[in-house]
Structures are given as C-alpha cells and as structure tokens.
C-alpha positions in Angstrom: 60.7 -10.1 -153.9 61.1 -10.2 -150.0 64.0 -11.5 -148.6 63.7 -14.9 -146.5 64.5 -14.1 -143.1 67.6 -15.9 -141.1 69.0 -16.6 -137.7 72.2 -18.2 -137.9 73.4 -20.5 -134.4 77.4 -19.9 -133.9 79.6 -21.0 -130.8 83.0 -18.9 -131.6 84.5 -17.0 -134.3 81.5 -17.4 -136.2 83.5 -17.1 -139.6 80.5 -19.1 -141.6 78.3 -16.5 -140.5 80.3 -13.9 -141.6 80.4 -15.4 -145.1 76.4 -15.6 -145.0 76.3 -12.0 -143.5 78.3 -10.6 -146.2 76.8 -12.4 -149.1 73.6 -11.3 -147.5 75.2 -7.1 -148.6 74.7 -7.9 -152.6 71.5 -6.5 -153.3 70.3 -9.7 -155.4 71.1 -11.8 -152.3 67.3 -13.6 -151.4 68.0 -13.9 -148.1 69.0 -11.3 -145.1 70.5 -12.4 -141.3 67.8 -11.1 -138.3 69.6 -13.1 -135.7 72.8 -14.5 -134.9 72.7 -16.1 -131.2 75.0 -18.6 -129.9 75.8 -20.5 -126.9 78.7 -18.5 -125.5 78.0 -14.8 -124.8 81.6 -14.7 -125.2 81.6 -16.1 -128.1 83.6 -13.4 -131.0 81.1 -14.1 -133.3 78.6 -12.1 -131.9 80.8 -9.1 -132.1 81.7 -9.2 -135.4 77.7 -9.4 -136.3 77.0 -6.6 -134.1 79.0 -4.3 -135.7 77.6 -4.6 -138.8 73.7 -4.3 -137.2 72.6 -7.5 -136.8 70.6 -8.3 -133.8 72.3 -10.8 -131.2 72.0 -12.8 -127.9 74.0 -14.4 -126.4 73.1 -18.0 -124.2 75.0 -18.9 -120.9 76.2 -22.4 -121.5 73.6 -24.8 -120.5 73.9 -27.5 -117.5 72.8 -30.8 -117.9 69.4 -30.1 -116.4 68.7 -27.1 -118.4 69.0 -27.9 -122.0 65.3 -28.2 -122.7 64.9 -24.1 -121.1 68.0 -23.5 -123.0 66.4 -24.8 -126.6 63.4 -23.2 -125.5 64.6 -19.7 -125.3 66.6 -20.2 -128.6 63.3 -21.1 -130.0 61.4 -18.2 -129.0 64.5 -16.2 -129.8 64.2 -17.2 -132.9 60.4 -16.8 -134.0 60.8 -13.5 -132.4 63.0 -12.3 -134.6 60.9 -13.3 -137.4 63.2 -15.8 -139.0 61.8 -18.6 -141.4 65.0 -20.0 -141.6 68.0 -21.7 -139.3 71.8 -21.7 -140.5 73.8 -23.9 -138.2 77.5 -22.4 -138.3 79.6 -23.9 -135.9 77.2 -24.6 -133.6 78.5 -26.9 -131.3 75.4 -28.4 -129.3 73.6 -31.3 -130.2 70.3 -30.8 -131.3 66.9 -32.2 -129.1 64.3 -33.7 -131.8 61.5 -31.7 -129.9 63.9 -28.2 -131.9 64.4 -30.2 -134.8 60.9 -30.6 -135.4 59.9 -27.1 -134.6 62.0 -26.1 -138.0 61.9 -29.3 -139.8 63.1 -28.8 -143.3 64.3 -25.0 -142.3 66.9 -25.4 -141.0 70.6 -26.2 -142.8 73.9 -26.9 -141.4 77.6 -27.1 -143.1 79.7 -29.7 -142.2 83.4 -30.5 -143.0 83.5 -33.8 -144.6 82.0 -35.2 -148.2 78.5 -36.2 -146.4 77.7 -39.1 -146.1 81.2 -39.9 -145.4 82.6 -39.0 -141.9 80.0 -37.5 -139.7 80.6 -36.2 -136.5 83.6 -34.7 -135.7 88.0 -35.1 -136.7 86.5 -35.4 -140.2 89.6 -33.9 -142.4 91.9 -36.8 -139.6 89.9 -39.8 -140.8 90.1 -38.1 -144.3 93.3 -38.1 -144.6 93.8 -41.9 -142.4 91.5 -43.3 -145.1 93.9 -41.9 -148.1 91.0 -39.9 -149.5 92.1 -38.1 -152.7 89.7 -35.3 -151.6 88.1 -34.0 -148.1 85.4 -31.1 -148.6 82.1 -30.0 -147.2 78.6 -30.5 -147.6 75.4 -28.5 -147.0 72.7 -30.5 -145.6 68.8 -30.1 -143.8 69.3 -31.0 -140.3 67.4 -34.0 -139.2 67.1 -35.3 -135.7 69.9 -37.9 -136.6 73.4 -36.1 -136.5 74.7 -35.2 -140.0 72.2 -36.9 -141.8 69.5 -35.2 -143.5 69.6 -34.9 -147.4 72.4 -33.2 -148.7 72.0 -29.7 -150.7 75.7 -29.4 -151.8 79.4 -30.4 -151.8 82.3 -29.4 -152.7 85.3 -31.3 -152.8 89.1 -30.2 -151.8 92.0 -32.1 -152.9 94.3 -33.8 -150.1 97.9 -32.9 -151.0 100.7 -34.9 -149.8 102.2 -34.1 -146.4 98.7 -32.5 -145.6 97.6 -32.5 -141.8 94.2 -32.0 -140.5 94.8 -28.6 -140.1 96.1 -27.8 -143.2 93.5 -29.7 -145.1 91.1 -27.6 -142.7 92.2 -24.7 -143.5 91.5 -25.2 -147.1 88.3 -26.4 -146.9 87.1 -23.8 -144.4 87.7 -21.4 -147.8 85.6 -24.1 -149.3 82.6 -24.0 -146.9 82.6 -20.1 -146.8 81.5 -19.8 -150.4 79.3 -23.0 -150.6 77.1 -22.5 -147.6 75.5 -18.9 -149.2 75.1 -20.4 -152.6 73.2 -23.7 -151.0 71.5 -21.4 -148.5 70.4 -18.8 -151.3 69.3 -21.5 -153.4 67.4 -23.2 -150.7 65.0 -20.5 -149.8 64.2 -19.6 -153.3 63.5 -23.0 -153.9 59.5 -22.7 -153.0 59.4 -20.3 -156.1 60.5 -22.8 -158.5 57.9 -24.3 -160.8 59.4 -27.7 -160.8 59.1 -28.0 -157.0 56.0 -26.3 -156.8 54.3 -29.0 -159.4 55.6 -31.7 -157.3 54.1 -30.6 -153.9 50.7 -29.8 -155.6 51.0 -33.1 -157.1 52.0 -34.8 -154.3 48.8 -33.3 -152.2 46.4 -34.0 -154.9 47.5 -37.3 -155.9 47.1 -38.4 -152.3 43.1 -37.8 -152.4 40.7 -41.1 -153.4 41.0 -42.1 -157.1 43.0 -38.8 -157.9 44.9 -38.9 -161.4 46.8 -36.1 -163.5 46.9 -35.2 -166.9 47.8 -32.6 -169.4 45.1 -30.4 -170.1 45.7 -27.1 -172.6 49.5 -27.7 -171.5 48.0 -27.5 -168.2 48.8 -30.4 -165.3 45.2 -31.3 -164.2 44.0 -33.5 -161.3 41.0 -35.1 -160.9 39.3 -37.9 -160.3 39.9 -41.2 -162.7 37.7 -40.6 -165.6 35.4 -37.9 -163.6 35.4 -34.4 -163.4 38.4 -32.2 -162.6 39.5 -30.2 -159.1 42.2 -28.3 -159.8 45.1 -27.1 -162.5 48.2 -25.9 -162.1 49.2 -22.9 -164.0 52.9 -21.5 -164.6 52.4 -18.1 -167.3 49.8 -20.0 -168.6 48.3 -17.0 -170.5 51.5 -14.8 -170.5 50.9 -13.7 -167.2 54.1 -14.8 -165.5 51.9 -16.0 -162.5 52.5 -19.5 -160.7 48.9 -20.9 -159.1 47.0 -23.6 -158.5 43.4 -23.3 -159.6 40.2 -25.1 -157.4 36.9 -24.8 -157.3 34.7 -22.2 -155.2 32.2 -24.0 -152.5 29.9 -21.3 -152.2 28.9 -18.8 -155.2 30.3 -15.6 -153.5 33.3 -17.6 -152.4 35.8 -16.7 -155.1 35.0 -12.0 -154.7 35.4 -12.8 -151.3 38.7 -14.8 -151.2 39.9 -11.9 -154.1 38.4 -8.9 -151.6 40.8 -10.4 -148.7 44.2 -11.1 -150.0 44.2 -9.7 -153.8 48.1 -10.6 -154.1 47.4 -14.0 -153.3 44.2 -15.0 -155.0 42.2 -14.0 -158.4 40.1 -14.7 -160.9 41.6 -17.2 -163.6 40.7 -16.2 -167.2 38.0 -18.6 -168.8 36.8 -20.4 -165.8 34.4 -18.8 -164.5 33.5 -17.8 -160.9 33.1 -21.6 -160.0 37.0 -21.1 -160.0 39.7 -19.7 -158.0 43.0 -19.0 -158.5 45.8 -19.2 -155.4 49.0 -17.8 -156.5 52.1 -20.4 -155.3 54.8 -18.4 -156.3 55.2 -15.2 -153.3 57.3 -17.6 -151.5 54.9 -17.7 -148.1 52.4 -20.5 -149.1 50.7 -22.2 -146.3 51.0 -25.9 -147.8 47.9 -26.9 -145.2 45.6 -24.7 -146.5 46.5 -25.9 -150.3 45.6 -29.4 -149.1 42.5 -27.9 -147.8 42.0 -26.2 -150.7 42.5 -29.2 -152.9 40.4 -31.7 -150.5 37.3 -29.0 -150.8 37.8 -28.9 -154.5 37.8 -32.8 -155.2 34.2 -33.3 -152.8 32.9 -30.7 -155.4 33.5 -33.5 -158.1 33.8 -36.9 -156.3 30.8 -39.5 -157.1 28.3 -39.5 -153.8 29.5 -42.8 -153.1 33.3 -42.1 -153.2 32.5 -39.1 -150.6 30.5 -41.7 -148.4 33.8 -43.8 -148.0 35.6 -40.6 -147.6 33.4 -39.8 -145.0 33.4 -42.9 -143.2 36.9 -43.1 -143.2 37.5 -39.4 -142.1 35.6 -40.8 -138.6 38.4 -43.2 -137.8 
C-alpha cells in the first residue's frame, strides 16, 4: 500500500512534528513526512527534520503586504513536494480561505483545548479559570473559520489542583504527541474504508434525477425508481477482496479500452458482461469527479427519454 504523502507547517521547536516524523519510522505507519517548512528559517524545528532527511524550507516572516506571495509559495512548496496532505503543528499564522480551499478537507491541525471548547489561544488559562475537571487536545480539519472544522479526535487530561497553565500544558503536550499520529494515520487511510467509500458513492448517485438504492445479491444498487440499474457497489463480493463501483460502458469497446489503460484501476466484473465496468475505489487515489462522471454516464444509459430531456434542459441553465 503507498504511503500518503505529508508536509507538515511548524513555527519553532516543532515537537508535533517530531512525534509525526517518528511515528512515520514504523514500517506499518500509512503515512511518510516529504515536507516540513515553516515560517521562521530560524525556526529549530527545521533542524531537527533535517537531520533525519526530510526535505525543508524555511519562509522569512511575512509583512503585512505580502501574505498572499507568502501562502503562495507555501502552496507551491507544498504540491512540489508531492504532498496530499497538510499537518498544521504549531503553526502560528492565520490561514487565508483562498489556502484553505486549495486543501480543503486535507489538511488537519492539533489544538490544545477539548474542541469545541476554547478556541484560539491561552486555552489550558481559561481551562483551568472555568474549573474544568479536564483540559486536552483535539485533532480537527481545518476550515476557513479558526479552530472549527469537524473534530477527528480528543483526548482529555485531568486538571490537578494547584495546576498552572504551564503545568497543565505540559501534560497535555504528552497528550497531543501521541494523538495527532493516530488521528493523522487514521485520516488518510480513511478513503480505503468500505463504510466511507459506500457513503460517497451513495452520496453521488443519489444526487442524480429519481435515483434510489437497494440491495441487490448483497450488493448496494442504484438506479432509477422502479427502472433499470447504473451502477453497484462491490466490497469482496466474489472473494476477491476488491472494493469498486461497477457502471455501465457507453460505447461497446469502452470497457478493453478503459482495462488496456489503467489495469490496476479498472476490470472486468464477473457476470456482467462487457456492457459493465468495474473502477476499483480502494488504491486510495480515486478522482471523486470522475466517479460522478462515471455514475452520471451510467444513469443516461438507463434514464426514460423523457427524464434525460429534463436533464438536459436543466443542464443548459
């Protein structure tokens, strides 16, 4: 299985890094760190991952007027490393929505409170003001709103008496280095998952005209309300251990010549035919646009002429 690919953002010591990096050594680990850049060239951090081989750079603080250039280069940084995935670890710059959205729902930060309690920043202060019985730390996806995306994971740390913000800090900081590999490991395995994979399939094929699901030969099955079906999804269906989703062809060579071009990816499911295809879900790089594709091809195959006419009509506006 190939490892997911990671740039981690740091501004000092870069200790949450270091607990990825090193995680990232066991042999089972799914991901692996190709970047660690922060906003301090300075910044100790980058030492530490340089010595054990990881590729770093280094940003001169930004001014004011340079932030967008600044976000830029981290971008490209970024995508030139290869990396599918952003770990924010101490990164101490807010975030512009345009870089948000360039790795929305790839990118996951650790933060040092019980999300959605205390965002921003003194978190393990107002803790302790509020006479919390516990601080912590969550794992979340970063949104464009600060500290707010959907939380991944948490793990809470008793607040002992006489505790100070440091103190309580200091404990939790053990916390966050072993949750943020765990949530991070589970994370980028999650797109290998049958559960999750069913839901996005469903979610793209119940979103076509008229679209329903069933159970067909312990099979999910979309199609159209009492009409033909488009597509099946398949998890070892036959033994096979494969994950797919299976559409119909558009053209009679269609499925030898998807097979010929990418025979990891696609084949030819057992006892449908060549009007079939099968696209294999589970290699962890599906483009989810071209499964909506896929599936939208598949349903004008078996939509009544006069539910394609409304489709059509409204495709125009």
């Amino acid at each position: 299985m190939a490892r997911a690919k990671v740039g981690v953002l740091i501004s000092g010591r870069g200790s949450n890094m270091a607990a990825l990096l090193y995680a990232a050594k066991a042999e089972r680990c799914p991901y692996e760190i190709v970047l660690v850049a922060a906003d301090n060239p300075d910044a100790p951090g980058l030492k530490l991952a340089e010595a054990e081989g990881i590729a770093t750079i280094g940003f001169p603080r930004p001014k004011a007027t340079e932030k967008a250039q600044f976000f830029d280069a981290l971008d490209l940084a970024l995508r030139r490393a290869g990396a599918s995935f952003v770990a924010l670890a101490g990164f101490m710059r807010i975030l512009p929505a345009p870089f948000v959205a360039g790795w929305e729902g790839r990118m996951l930060n650790i933060h040092p409170s019980l999300l959605p309690l205390y965002k921003g920043l003194d978190t393990h202060r107002r803790a302790i003001e509020a006479g919390d019985s516990h601080g912590g730390c969550s794992v979340h996806v970063v949104t464009a709103a600060l500290d707010d995306g959907p939380v991944l994971a948490r793990t809470p740390v008793a607040i002992q008496p006489g505790d100070t913000p440091d103190s309580l800090a200091a404990r939790v900081l053990i916390a966050e280095h072993q949750l943020y590999s765990r949530a991070l490991a589970d994370y980028v395995t999650r797109e290998r998952e049958p559960d999750w994979l069913l839901n996005r399939v469903r979610e793209l094929a119940l979103a076509l005209p008229q679209a329903d699901e069933i159970l067909s030969h312990g099979m999910p099955c979309f199609g159209i309300v009492k009409g033909k079906k488009f597509g099946y999804f398949t998890r070892g269906h036959h033994g096979d251990g494969i994950i797919a989703l299976l559409v119909k062809t558009t053209a009679p060579d269609e499925q030898a010549t998807l097979i010929e071009a990418d025979p990891d990816r696609y084949y030819r499911p057992a006892y449908f035919g060549d009007g079939w295809v099968g696209i294999r879900l589970d290699l962890g790089d599906t483009d989810w646009d071209h499964i909506a594709d896929r599936l939208r091809a598949s349903w004008r195959q078996v939509a009544p002429r006069k539910l394609l006419g409304l489709m059509d009509i409204a495709d125009q506006f």
